[in-house]
TORTORNU-611038 format. One record per atom (N, C-alpha, C): residue in three letters; atom name; y, z, x. Coordinates in steps of 0.001 Angstrom, whole numbers, plus 500000, padded with zeros to 6 digits. Layout:
// residues N
ATOM  residu  atome       y       z       x
ATOM     ALA     CA       Y       Z       X
...
This chain:
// residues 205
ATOM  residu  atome       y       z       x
ATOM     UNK      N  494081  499206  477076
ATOM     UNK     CA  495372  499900  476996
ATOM     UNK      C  496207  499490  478190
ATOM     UNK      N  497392  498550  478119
ATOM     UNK     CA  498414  498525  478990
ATOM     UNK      C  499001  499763  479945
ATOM     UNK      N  498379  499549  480949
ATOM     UNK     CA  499410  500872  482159
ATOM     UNK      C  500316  500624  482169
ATOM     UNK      N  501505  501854  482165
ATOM     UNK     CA  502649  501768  482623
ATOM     UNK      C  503050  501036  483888
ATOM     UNK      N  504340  500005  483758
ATOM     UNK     CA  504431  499831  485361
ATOM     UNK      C  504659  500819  486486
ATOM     UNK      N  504176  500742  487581
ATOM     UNK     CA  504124  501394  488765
ATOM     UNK      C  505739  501618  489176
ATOM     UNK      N  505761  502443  489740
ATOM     UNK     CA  507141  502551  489740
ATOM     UNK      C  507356  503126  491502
ATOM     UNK      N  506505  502854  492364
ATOM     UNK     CA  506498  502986  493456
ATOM     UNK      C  506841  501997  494679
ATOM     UNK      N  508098  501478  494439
ATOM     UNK     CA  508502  500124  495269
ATOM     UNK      C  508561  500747  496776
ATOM     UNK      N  508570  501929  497083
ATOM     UNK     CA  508933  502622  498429
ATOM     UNK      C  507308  502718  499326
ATOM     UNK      N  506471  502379  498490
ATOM     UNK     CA  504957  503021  498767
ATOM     UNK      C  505211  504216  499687
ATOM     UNK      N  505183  505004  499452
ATOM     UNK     CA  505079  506564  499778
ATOM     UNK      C  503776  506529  500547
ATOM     UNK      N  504336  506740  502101
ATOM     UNK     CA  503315  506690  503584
ATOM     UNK      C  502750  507832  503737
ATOM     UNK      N  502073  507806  504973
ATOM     UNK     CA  501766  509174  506030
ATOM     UNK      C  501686  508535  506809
ATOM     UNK      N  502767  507381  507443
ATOM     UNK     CA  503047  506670  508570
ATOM     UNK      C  503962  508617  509397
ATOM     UNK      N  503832  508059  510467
ATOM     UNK     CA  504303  509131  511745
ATOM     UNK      C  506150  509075  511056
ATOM     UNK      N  506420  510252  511362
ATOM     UNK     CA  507852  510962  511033
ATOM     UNK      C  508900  510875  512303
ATOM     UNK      N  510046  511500  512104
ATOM     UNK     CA  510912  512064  512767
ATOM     UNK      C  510431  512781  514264
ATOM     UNK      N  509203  513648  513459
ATOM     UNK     CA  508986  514955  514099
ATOM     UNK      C  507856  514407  514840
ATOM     UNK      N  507096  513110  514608
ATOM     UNK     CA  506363  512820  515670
ATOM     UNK      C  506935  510924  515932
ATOM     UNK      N  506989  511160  517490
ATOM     UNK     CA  507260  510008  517868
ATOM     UNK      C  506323  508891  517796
ATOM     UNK      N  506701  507847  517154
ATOM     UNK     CA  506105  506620  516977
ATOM     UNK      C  505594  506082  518133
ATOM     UNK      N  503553  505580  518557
ATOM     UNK     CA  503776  504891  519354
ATOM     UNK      C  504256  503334  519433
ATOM     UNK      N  504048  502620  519820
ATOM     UNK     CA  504692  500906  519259
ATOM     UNK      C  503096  500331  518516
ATOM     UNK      N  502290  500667  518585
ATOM     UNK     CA  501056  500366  517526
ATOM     UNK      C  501714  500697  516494
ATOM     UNK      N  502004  501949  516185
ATOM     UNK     CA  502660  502790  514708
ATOM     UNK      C  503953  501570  514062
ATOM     UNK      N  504366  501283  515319
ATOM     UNK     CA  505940  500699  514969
ATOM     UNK      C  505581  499419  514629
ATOM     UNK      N  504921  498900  515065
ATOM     UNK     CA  504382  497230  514802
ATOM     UNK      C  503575  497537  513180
ATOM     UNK      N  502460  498368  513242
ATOM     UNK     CA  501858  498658  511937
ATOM     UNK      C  502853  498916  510600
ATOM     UNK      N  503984  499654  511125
ATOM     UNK     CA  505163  499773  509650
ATOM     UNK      C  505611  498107  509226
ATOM     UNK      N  505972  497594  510703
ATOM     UNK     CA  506486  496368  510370
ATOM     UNK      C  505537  495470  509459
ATOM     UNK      N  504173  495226  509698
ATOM     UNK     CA  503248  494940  509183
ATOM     UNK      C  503673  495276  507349
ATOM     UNK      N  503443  496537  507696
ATOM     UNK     CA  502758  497251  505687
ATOM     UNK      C  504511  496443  505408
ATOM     UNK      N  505542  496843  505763
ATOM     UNK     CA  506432  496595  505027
ATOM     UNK      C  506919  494968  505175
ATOM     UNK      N  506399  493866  505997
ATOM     UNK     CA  506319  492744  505387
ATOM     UNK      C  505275  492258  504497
ATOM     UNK      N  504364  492930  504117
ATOM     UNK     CA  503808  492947  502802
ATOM     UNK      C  504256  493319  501691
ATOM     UNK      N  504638  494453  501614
ATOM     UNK     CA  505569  495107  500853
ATOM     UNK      C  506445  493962  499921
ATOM     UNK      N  507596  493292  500685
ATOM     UNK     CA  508243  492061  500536
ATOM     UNK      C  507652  490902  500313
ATOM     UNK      N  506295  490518  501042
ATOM     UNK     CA  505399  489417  500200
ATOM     UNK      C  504939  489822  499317
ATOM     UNK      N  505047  490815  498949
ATOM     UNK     CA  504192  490630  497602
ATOM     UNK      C  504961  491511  496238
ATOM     UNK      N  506701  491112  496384
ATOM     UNK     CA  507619  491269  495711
ATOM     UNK      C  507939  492690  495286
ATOM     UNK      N  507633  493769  496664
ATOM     UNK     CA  508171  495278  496316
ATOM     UNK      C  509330  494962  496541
ATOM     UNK      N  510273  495672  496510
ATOM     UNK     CA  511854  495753  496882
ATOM     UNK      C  511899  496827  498056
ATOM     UNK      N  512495  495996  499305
ATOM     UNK     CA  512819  497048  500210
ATOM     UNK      C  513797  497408  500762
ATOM     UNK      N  514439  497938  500746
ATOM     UNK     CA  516046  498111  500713
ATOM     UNK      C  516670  498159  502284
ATOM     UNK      N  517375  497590  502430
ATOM     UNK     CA  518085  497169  503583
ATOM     UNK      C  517970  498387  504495
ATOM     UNK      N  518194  499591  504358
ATOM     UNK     CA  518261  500483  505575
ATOM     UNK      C  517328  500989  505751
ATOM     UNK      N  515921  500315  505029
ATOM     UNK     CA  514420  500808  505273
ATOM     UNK      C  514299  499781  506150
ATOM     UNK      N  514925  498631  506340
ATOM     UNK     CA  514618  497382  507184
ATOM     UNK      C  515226  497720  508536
ATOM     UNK      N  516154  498285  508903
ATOM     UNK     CA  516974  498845  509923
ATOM     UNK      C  515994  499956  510395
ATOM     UNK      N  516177  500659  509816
ATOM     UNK     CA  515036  501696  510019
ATOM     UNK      C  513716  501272  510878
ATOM     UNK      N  513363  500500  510430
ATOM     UNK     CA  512085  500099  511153
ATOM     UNK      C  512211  499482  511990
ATOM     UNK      N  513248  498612  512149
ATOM     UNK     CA  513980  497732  513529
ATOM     UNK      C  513865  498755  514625
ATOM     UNK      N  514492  500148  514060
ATOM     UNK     CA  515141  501287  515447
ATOM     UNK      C  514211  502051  515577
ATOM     UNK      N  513304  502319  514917
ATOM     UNK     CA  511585  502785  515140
ATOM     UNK      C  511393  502007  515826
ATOM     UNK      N  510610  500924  515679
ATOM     UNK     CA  510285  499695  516889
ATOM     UNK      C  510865  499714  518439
ATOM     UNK      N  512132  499718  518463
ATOM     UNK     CA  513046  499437  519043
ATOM     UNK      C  512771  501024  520356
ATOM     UNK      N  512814  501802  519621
ATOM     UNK     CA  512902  503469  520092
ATOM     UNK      C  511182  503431  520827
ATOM     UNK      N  510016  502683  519944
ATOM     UNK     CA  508917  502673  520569
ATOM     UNK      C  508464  502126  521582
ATOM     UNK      N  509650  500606  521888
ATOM     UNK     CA  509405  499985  522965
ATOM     UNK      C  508581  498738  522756
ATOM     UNK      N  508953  498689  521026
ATOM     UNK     CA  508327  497012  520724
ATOM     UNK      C  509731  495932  521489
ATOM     UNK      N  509274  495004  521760
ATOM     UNK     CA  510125  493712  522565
ATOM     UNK      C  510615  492699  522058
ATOM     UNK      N  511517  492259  521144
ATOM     UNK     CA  512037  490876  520011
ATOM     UNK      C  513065  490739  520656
ATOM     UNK      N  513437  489570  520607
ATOM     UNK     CA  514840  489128  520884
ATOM     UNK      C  515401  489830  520104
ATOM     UNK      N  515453  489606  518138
ATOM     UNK     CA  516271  490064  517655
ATOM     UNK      C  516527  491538  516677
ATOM     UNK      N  515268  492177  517733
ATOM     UNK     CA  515376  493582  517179
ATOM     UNK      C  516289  494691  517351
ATOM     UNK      N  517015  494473  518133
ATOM     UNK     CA  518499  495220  518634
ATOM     UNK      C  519338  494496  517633
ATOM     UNK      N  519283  493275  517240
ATOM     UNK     CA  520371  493040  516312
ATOM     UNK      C  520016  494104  514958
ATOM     UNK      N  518863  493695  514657
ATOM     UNK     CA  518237  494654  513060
ATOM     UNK      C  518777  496082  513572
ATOM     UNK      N  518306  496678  514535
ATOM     UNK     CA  518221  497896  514766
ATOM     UNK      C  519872  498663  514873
ATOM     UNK      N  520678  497877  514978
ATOM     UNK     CA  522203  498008  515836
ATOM     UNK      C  522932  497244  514128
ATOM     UNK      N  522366  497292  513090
ATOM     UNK     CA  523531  496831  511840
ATOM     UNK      C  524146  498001  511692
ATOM     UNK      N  525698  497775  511350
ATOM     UNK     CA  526286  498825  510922
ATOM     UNK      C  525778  498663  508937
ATOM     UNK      N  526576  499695  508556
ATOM     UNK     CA  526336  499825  507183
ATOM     UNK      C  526689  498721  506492
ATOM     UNK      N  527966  498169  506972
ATOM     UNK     CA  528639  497304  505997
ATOM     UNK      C  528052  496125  506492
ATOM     UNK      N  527416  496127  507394
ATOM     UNK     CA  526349  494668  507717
ATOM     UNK      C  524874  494841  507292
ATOM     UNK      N  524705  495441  506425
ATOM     UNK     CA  523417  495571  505930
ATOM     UNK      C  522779  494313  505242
ATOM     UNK      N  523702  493536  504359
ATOM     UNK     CA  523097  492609  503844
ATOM     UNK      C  522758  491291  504798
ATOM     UNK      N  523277  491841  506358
ATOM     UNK     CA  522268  490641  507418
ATOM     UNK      C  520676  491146  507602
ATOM     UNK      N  520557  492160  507172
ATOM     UNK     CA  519166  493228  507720
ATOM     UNK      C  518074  492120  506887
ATOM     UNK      N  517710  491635  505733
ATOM     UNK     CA  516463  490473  505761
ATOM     UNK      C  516234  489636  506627
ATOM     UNK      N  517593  489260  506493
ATOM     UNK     CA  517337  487788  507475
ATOM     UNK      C  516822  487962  508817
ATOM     UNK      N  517525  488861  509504
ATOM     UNK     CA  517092  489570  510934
ATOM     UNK      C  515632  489979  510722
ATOM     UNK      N  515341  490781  509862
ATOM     UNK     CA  513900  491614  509566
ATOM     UNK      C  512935  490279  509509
ATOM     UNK      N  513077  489256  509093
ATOM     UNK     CA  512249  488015  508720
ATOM     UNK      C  512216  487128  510568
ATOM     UNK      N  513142  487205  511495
ATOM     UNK     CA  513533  486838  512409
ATOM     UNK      C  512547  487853  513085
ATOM     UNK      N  512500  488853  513242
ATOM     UNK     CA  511795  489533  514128
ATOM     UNK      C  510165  489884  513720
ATOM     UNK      N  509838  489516  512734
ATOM     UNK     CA  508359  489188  511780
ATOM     UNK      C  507975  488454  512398
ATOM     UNK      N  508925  486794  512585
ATOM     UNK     CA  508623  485650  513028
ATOM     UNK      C  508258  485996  514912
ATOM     UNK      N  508932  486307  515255
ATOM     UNK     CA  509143  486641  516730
ATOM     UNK      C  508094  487233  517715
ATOM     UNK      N  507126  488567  516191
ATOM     UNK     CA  506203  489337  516723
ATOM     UNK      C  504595  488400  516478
ATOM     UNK      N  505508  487247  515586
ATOM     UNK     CA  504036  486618  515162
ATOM     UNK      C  503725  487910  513513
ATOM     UNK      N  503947  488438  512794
ATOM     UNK     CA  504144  489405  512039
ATOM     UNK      C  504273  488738  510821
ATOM     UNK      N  504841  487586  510289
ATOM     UNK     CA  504991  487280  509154
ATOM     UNK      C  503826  486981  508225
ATOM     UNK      N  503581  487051  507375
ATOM     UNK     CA  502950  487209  506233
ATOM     UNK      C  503174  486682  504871
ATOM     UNK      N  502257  485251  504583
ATOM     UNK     CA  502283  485109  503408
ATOM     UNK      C  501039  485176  502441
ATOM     UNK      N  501200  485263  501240
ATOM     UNK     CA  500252  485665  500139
ATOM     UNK      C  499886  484179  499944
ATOM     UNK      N  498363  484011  499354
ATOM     UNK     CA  498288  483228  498824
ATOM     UNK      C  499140  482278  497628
ATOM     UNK      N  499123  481329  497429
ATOM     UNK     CA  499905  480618  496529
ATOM     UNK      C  499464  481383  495134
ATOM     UNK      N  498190  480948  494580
ATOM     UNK     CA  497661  481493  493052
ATOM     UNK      C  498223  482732  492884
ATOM     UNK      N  498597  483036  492433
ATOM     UNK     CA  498915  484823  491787
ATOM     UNK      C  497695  485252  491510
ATOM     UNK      N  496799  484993  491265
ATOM     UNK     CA  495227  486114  490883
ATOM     UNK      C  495082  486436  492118
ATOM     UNK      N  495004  485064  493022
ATOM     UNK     CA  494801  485508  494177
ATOM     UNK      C  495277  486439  495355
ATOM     UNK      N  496696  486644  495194
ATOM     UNK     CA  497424  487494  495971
ATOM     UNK      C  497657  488576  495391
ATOM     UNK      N  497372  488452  493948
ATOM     UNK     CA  496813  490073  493691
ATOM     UNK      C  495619  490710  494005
ATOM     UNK      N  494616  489682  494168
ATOM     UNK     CA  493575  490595  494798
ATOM     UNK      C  493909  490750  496251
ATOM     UNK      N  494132  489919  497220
ATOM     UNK     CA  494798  490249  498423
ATOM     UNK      C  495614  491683  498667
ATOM     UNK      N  496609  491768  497449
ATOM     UNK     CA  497168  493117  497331
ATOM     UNK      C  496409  494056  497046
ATOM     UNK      N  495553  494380  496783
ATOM     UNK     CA  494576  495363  496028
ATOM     UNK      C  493853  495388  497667
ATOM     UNK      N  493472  494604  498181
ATOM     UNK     CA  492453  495094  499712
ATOM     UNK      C  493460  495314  500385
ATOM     UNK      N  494585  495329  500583
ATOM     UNK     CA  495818  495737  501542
ATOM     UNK      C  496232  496764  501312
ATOM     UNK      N  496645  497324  499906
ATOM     UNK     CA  496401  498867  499122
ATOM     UNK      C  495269  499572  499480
ATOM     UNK      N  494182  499438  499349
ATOM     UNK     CA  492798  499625  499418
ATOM     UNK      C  492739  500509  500547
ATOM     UNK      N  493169  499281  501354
ATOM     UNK     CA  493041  499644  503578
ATOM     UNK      C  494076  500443  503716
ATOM     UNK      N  494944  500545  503169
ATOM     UNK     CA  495939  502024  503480
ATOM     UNK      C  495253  503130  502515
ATOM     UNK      N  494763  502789  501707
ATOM     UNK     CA  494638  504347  501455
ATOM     UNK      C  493290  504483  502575
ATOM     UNK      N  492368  503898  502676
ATOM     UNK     CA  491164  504553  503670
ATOM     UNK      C  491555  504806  504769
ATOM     UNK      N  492779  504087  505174
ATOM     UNK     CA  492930  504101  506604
ATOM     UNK      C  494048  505863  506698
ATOM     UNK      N  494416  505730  505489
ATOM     UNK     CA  495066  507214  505439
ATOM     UNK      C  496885  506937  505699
ATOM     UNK      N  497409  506017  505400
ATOM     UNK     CA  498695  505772  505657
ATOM     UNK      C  499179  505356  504231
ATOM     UNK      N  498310  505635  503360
ATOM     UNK     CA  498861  505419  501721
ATOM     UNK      C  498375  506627  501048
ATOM     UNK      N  499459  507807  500315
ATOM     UNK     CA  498544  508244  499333
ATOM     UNK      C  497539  508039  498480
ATOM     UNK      N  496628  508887  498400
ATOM     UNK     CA  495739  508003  497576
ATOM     UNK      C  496099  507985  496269
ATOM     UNK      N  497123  509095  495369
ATOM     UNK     CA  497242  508920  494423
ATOM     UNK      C  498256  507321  494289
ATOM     UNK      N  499824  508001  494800
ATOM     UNK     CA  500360  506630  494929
ATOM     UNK      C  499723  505122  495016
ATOM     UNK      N  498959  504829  495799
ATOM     UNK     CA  498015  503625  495980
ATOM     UNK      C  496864  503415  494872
ATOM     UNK      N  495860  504350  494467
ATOM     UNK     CA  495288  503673  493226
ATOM     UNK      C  496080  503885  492037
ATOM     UNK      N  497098  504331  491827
ATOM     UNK     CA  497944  503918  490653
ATOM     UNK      C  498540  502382  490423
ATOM     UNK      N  499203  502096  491888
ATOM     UNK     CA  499359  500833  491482
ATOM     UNK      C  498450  499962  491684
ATOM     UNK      N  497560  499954  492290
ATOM     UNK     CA  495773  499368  491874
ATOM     UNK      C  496035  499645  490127
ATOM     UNK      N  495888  500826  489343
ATOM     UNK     CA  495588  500365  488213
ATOM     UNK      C  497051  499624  487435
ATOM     UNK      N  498216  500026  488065
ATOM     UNK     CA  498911  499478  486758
ATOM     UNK      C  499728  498003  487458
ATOM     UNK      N  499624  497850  488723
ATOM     UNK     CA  500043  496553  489077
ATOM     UNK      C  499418  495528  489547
ATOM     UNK      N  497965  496007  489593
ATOM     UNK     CA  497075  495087  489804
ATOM     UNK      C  495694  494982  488630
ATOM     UNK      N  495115  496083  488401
ATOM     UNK     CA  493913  495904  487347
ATOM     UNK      C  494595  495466  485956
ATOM     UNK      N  495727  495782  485771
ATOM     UNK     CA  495670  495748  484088
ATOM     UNK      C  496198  493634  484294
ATOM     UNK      N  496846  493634  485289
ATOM     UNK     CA  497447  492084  485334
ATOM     UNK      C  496086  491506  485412
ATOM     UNK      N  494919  491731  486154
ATOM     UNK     CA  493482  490874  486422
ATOM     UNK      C  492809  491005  485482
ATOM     UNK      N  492692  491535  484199
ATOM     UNK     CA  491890  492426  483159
ATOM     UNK      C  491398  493459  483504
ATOM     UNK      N  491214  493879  483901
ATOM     UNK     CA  490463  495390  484572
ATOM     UNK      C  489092  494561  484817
ATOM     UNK      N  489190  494201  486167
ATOM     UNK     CA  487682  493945  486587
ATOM     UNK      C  486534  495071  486928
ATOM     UNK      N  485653  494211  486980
ATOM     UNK     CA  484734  495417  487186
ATOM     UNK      C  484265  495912  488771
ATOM     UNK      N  485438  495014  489133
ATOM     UNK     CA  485501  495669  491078
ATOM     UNK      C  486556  496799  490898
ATOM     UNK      N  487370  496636  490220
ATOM     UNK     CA  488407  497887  490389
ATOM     UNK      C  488124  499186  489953
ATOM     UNK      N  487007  498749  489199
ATOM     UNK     CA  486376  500302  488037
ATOM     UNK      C  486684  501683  488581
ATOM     UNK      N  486041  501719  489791
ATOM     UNK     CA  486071  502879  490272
ATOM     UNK      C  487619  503287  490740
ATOM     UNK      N  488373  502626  491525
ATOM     UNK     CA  489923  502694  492081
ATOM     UNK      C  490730  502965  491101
ATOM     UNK      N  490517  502469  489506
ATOM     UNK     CA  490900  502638  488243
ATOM     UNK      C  490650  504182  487788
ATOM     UNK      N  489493  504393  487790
ATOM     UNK     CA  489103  506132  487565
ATOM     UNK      C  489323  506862  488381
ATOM     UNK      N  489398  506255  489938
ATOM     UNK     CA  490112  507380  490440
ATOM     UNK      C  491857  507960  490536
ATOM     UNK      N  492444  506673  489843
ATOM     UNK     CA  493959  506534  489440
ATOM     UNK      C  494023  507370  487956
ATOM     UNK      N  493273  507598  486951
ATOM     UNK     CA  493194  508334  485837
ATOM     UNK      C  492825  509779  486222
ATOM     UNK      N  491774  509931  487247
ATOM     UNK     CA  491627  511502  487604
ATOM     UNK      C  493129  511711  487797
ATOM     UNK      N  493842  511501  489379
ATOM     UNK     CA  494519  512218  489818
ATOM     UNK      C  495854  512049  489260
ATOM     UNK      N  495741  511238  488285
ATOM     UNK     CA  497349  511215  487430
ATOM     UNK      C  497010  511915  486258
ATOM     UNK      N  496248  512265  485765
ATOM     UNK     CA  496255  513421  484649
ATOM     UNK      C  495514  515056  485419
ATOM     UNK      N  495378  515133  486663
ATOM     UNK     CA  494482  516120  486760
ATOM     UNK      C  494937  517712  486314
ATOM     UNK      N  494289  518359  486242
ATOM     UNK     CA  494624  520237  485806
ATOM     UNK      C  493527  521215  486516
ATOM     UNK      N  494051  522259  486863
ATOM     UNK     CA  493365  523254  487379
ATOM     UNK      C  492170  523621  487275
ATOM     UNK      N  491902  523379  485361
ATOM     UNK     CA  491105  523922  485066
ATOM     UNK      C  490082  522750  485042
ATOM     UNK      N  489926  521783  485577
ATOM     UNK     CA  488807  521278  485668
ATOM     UNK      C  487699  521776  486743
ATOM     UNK      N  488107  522755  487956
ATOM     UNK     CA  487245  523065  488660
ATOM     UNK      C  487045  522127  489713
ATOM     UNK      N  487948  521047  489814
ATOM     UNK     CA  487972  520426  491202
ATOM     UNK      C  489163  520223  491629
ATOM     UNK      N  489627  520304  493063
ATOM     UNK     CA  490825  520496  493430
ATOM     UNK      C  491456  519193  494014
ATOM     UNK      N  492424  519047  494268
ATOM     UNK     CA  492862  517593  493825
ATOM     UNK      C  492811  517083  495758
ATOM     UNK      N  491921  517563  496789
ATOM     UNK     CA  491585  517101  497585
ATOM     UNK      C  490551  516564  497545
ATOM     UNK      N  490076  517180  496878
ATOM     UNK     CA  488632  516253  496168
ATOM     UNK      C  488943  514956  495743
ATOM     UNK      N  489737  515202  494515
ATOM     UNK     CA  489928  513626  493740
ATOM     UNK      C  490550  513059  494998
ATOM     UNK      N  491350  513458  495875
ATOM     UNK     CA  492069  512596  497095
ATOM     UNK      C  490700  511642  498108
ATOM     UNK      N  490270  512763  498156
ATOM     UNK     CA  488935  512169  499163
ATOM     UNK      C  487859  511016  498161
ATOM     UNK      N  487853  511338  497201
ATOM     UNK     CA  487071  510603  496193
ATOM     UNK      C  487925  509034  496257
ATOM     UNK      N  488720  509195  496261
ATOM     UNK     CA  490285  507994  496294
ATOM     UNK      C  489531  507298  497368
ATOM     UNK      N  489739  508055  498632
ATOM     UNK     CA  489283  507290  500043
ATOM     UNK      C  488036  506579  500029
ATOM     UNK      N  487313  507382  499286
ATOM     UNK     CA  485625  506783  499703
ATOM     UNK      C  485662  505654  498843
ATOM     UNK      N  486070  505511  497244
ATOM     UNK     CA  485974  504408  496423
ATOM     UNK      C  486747  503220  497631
ATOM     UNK      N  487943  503481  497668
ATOM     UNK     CA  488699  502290  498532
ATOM     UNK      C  487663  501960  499700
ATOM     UNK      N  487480  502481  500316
ATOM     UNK     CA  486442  501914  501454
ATOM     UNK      C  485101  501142  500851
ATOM     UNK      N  484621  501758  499543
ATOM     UNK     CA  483524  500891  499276
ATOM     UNK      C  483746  499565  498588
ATOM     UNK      N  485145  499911  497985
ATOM     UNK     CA  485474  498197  497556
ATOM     UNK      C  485761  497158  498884
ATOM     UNK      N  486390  497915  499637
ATOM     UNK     CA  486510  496950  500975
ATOM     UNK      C  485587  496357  501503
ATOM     UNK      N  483979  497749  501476
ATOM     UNK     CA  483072  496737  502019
ATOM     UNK      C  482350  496125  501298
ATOM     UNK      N  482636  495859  499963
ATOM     UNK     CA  482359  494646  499133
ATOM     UNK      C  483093  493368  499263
ATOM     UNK      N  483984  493321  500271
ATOM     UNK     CA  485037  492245  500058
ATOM     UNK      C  483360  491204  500953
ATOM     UNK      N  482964  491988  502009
ATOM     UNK     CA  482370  491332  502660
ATOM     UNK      C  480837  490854  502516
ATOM     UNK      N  480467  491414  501297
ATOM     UNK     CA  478976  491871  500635
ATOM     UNK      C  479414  491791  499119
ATOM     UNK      N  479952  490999  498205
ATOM     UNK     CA  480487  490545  496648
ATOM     UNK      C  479006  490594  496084
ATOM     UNK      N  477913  490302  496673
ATOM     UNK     CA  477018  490543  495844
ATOM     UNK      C  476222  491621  495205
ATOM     UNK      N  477067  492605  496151
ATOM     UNK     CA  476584  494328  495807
ATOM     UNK      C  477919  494782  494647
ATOM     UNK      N  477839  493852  493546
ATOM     UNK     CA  478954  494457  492487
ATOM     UNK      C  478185  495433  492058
ATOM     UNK      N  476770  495493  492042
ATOM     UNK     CA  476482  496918  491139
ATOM     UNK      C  476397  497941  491602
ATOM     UNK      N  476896  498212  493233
ATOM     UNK     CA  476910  499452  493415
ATOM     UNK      C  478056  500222  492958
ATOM     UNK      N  477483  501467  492574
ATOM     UNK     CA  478460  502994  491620
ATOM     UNK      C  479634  502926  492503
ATOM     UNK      N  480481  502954  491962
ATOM     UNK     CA  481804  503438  492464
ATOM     UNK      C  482060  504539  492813
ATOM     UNK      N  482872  505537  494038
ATOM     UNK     CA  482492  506330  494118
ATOM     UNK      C  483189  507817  493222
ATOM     UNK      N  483788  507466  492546
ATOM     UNK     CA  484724  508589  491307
ATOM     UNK      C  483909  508020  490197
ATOM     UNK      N  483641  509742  489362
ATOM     UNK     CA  483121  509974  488382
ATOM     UNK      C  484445  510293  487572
ATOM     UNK      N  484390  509959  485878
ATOM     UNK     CA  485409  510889  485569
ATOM     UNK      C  485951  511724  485053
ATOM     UNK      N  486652  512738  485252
ATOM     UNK     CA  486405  514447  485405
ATOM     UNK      C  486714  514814  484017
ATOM     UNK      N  487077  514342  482999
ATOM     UNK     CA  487319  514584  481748
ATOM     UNK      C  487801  513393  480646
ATOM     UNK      N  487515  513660  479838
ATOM     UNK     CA  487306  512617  479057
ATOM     UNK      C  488381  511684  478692
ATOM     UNK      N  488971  510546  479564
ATOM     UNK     CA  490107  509938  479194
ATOM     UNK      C  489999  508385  478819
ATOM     UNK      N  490950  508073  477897
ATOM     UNK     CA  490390  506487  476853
ATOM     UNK      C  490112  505473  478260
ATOM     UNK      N  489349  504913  478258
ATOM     UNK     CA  489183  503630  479795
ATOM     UNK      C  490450  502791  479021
ATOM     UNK      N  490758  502033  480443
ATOM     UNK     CA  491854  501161  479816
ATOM     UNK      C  491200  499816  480012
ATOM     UNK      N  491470  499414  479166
ATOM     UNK     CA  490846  497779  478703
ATOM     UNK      C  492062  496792  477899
């Protein structure tokens, strides 16, 4: 069964807020997720690129041309890539995907993966597009199985199943971490994934 496309081009964080000040690890790490983001053809919209310039900037990261990113007015927004790609380059930060497309989709899937364990990706947000922008494009492998069921728990879940959706959250985390440490151990495909699933829904194939 074809998943819907993902419809999460913003990837929805638990990167540090307003209300807590960024240290420049935090500020370098956004720059990071969100030149991935762009390699691997999310859409990121110009004043999310500014944004992260003046985060950086406010944290006390150092670019030549991060005061330019950080200092666009509105109506200069459409310089904000070019600058954002300039200061990628600058931090050493840039990022490209493999050439093959299978391949930089699985690349995307362990980069998804590591934010949700690492806790800076929802877990629902993140194994959703594991299942609908990455498993259904690979066939639904049988590495994603589990990241897949845990994207069907928490997008259909209900009360009345008797588990509360920190559960399925934490269940999210532990599967992602065990596919990760298969990236490094491929020969342990048969270990269980760690989501069971909580009611009876069609597998997608």
């Amino acid at each position: 069964m074809a998943a819907a496309s993902a419809d999460v081009s913003a990837f929805p964080s638990q990167m540090p807020t307003e209300k807590t000040l960024m240290t420049s690890d935090d500020a370098l790490n956004q720059l990071r997720h969100i030149a991935r983001e762009r390699a691997f053809g999310r859409h990121v919209g110009s004043d999310r690129l500014i944004q992260a310039g003046l985060d950086a900037l406010i944290a006390g990261v150092e670019s030549p041309s991060l005061a330019m990113l950080a200092g666009l007015l509105r109506s200069e927004e459409p310089e904000a890539p070019e600058l954002f790609d300039q200061v990628l380059e600058e931090l050493g930060l840039l990022f490209h995907p493999p050439a093959d497309p299978q391949a930089a989709k699985w690349e995307m899937a362990y980069w998804i993966a590591g934010r949700i364990a690492d806790g800076t990706l929802d877990p629902t947000a993140g194994t959703h597009l594991i299942w609908a922008d990455i498993a259904y494009d690979l066939g639904y492998p049988e590495e994603l199985e589990p990241l897949v069921h845990c994207a069907h728990n928490l997008d259909g879940w209900e009360e009345s199943w008797g588990v509360s959706i920190e559960e399925l959250n934490g269940e999210a985390v532990e599967a992602a971490k065990q596919f990760l440490s298969k990236r490094s151990a491929a020969e342990a495909g048969d270990q269980p994934g760690a989501c069971s699933r909580h009611r009876d829904r069609p597998t997608a194939d």
